[in-house]
N, C-alpha and C positions, 0 to 999 in steps of 0.2 A: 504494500500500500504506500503511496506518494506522499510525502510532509504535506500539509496542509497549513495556510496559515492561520494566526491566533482567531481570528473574528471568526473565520467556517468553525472552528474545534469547536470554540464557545457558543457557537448558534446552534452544535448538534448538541452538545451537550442541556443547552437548555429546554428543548426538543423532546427530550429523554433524561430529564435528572434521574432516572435509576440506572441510568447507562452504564457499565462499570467499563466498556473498550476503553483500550486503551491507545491516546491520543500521541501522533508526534507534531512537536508544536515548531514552527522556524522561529531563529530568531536566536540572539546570543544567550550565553548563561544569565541570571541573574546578576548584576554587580558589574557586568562587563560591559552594558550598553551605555554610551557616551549620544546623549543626543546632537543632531546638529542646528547650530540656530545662525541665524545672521547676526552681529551685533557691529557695530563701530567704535573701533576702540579707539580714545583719544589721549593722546599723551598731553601730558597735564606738566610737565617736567621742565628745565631748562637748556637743556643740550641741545646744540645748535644739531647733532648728526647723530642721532639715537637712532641704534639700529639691534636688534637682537634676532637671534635662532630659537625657537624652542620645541623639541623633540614630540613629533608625533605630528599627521597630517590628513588632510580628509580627501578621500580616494571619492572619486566620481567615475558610475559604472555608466555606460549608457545602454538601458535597456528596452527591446523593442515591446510595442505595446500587442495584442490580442487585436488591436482596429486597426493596424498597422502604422501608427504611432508610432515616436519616440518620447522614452522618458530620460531622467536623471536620478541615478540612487547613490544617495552619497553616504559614506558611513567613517564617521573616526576614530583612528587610529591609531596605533601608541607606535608607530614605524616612521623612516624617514625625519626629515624637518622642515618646518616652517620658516620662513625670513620674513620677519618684521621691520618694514623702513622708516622712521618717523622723522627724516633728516629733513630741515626744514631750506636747508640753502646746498645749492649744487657744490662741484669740485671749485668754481670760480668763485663763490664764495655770493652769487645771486641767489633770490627767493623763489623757492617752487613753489609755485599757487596753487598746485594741482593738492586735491584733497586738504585742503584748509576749510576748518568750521568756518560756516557763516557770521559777516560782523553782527547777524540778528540774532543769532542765538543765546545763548546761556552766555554772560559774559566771562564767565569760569573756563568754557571752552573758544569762545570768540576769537578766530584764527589761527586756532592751534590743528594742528596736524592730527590727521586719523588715517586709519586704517582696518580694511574692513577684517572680521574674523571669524570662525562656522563651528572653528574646534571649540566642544565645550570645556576642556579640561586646557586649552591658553585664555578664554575667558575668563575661568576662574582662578589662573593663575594672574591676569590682568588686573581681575577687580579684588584680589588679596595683597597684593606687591605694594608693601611701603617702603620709601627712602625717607632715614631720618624722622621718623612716625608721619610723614606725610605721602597722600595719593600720586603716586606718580600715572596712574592713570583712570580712567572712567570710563566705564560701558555704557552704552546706549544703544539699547537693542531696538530692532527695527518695527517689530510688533510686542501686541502683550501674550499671546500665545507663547514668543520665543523667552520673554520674561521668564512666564512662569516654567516651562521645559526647564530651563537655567535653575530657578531657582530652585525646584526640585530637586536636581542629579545635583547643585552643592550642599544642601541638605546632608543628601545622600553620601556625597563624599568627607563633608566636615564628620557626619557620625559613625564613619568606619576610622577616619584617623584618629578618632577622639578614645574611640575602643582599642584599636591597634595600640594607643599611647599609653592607655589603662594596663592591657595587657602587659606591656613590653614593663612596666613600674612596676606592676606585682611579680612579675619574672624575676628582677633586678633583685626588689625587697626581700623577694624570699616567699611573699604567701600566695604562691601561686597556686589555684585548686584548692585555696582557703575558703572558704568564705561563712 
């Protein structure tokens, strides 16, 4: 029998709640899904040439559709890297206007530099990253669907490090499998 995905499994099963088949569902493990969102990150910072890499990247499949369509499936990834440019003046030492916040916006970001970003896990490395106890950057995501995806999986992510840290102390202290 062919994987099926989540939405058919859950329609038979509701279908038949004394169903006891058993279901294969696509789709990653629990824990390992990274959503992808649109966001615009804005360097909030002062360096005239900030630029960074950060480890993992979003692959785009392009898949044909059943109406002979094309779609886009994007999924990210913890492989490869990303390059971040947020350098505000070329090699000549002139201003690139290209992707500068508008003078009407937020004056916090007014003509600062962005760049757009999809991986959920460099957004959330974006919107945690202090210099100096201050923002060196801010997200602004494109809808509020993508908000909420985000703020979900960091949820998600702040309370497995928060366990993994718990862990790793009772390890160290000695009362591990105390409790």
């Amino acid at each position: 029998m062919p994987p099926r995905d989540s939405a058919a499994a859950l329609a038979e099963i509701e279908r038949e709640p004394t169903s006891e088949k058993l279901l294969t569902l696509e789709g990653p493990p629990i824990g390992e899904e990274r959503p992808v969102v649109k966001a615009k990150v804005v360097y909030l910072g002062n360096m005239r040439n900030k630029s960074l890499s950060l480890r993992g990247r979003v692959m785009v499949e392009r898949v044909e559709l059943p109406t002979g369509g094309h779609a886009e499936k994007r999924e990210a990834t913890r492989v490869g890297r990303t390059p971040y440019d947020f350098a505000t003046h070329d090699t000549l030492g002139r201003l690139i206007r290209a992707r500068m916040m508008p003078a009407k916006s937020d004056p916090r970001v007014a003509g600062r530099r962005w760049e757009w970003c999809e991986h959920s896990d460099h957004l959330l490395y974006f919107d945690e990253y202090r210099r100096d106890g201050n923002r060196e950057f801010l997200v602004v995501f494109d809808t509020e669907t993508d908000k909420r995806m985000m703020d979900e999986y960091a949820t998600r992510v702040r309370r497995t490090r928060t366990r993994s840290r718990r862990e790793m102390e009772e390890t160290i202290d000695g009362r591990a499998g105390i409790r």
